[in-house]
C-alpha positions in Angstrom: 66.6 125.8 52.2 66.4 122.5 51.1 69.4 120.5 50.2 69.6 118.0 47.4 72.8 115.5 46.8 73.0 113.8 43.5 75.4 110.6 43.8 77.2 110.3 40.7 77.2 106.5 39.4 79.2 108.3 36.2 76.3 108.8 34.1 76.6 110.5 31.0 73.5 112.9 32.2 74.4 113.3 36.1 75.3 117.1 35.5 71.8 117.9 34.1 70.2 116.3 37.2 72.2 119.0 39.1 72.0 121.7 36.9 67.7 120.5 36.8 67.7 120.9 40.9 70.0 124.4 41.1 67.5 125.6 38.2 64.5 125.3 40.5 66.4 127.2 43.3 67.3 124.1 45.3 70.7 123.9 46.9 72.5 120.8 45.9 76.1 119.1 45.3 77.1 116.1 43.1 79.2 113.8 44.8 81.4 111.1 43.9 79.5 107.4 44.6 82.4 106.6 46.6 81.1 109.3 49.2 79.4 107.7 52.3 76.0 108.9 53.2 77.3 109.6 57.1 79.7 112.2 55.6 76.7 114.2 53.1 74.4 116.6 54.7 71.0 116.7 52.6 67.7 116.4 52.7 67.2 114.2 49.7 69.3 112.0 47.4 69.2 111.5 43.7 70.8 108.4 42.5 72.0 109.1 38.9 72.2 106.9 36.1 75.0 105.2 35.0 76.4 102.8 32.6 76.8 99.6 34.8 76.0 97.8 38.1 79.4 97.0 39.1 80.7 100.7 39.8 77.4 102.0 41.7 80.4 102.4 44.9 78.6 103.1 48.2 75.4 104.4 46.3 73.2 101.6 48.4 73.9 102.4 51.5 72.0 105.1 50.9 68.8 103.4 50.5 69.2 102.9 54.5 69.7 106.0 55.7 66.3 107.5 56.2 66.3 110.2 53.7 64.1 110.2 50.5 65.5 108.5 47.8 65.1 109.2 44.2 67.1 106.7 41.6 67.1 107.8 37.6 68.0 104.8 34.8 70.6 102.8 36.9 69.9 104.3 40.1 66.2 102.9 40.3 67.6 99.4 38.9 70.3 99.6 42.2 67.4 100.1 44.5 65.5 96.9 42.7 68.6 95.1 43.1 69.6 96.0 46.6 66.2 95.2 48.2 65.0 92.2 46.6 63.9 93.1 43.2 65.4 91.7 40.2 66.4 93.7 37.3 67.3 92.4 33.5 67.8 93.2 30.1 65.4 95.3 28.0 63.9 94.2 25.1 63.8 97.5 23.5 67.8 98.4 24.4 69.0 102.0 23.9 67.4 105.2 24.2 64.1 106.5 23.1 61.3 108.3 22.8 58.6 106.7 24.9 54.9 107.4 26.1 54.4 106.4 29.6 51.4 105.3 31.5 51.1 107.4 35.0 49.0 104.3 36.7 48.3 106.0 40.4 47.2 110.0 40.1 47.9 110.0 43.7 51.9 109.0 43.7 53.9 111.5 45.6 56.2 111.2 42.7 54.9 110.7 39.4 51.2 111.6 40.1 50.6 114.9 38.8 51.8 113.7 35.2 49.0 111.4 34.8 47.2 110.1 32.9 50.6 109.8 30.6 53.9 111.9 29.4 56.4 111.6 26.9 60.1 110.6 28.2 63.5 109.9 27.0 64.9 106.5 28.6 67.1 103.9 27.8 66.0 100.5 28.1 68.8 98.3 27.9 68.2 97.1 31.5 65.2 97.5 33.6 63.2 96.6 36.7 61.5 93.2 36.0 60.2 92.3 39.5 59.3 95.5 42.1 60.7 94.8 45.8 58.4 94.1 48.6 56.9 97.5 49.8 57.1 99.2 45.9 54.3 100.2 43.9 54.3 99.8 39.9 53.3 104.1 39.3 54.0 103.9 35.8 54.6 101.1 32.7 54.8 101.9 28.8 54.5 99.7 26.2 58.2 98.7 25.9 58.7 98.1 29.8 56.4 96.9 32.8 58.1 99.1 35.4 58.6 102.5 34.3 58.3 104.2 37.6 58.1 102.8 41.0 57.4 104.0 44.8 57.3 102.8 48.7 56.1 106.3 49.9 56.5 104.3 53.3 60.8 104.4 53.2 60.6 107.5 50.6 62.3 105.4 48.1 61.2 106.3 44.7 62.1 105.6 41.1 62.0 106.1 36.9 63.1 104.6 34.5 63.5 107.5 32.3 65.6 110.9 32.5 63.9 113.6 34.0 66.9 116.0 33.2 66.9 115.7 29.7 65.3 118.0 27.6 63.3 115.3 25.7 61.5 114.5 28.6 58.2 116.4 28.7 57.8 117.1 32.3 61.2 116.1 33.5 61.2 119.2 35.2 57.6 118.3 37.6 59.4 115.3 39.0 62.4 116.9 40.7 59.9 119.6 41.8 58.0 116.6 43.4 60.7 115.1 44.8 61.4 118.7 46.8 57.8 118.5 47.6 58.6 114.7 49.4 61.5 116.0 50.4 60.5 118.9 52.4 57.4 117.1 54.0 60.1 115.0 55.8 
């Protein structure tokens, strides 16, 4: 069976990204962010949201490590960050409902929701700038870079909650992830 980690980087929502994964059948653990990747055994990591970049703990070493990534809210920002992307405020701010724009039907990720889906996301930071390697997958009229992928290092990313029940098909991207997980 497959086994899923979500790092905790405190987010108000990290439990619902858990309790999203066990729903689905997957075996998975939440682990502190001060946890390093040498001593988790997974097949995939989540990188929860959070409220701030200054207590994300050991969560970028994971983005090394070979496994398939997937950061929510904060932990797609970390990945920006970490590998040469730059990340900012939002000039929409707190949460909301928001129509998304699926740009590539053939993302790993994000793909089967195209041509669009309704999310929940908070907005009061964002990816500005992609690193080298990412693809833009998704954009909505309040930010540029709603979703993001290098299908090359399996690092993938959105903007938005998947866990949340005010996300329309939250549920289809941690069911993709497995997917990306398991073709490892």
């Amino acid at each position: 069976m497959t086994k899923i980690v979500v790092v905790d980087n405190h987010g108000q929502f990290t439990h619902l990204e858990q309790r999203a994964l066990r729903d689905l059948g997957v075996e998975t653990e939440l682990v502190d962010n001060e946890t390093p990747p040498e001593d988790v055994d997974a097949d995939g990591i989540v990188l929860s949201g959070g409220p701030d970049m200054d207590r994300i703990g050991q969560s970028p070493a994971y983005l090394e490590d070979g496994r398939p990534v997937l950061g929510i809210c904060l932990g797609m920002q970390l990945i920006a960050d970490e590998l040469g992307g730059r990340v900012g405020g939002g000039d929409y701010g707190g949460y909301a409902d928001v129509t998304v724009e699926v740009l590539d039907e053939d993302d790993l990720l994000t793909g089967s929701l195209y041509p669009e889906t309704r999310v929940w996301a908070s907005h009061a930071d964002e990816v500005k700038d992609v690193p080298e390697g990412f693809t833009i997958t998704a954009r909505s009229d309040v930010c540029n870079v709603e979703a993001m992928s290098d299908p090359d290092r399996d690092l993938y990313g959105v903007q938005w909650h998947p866990e949340v029940a005010h996300t329309e098909a939250g549920e289809e991207i941690f069911e993709n992830f497995l997917e990306i997980c398991d073709g490892q």
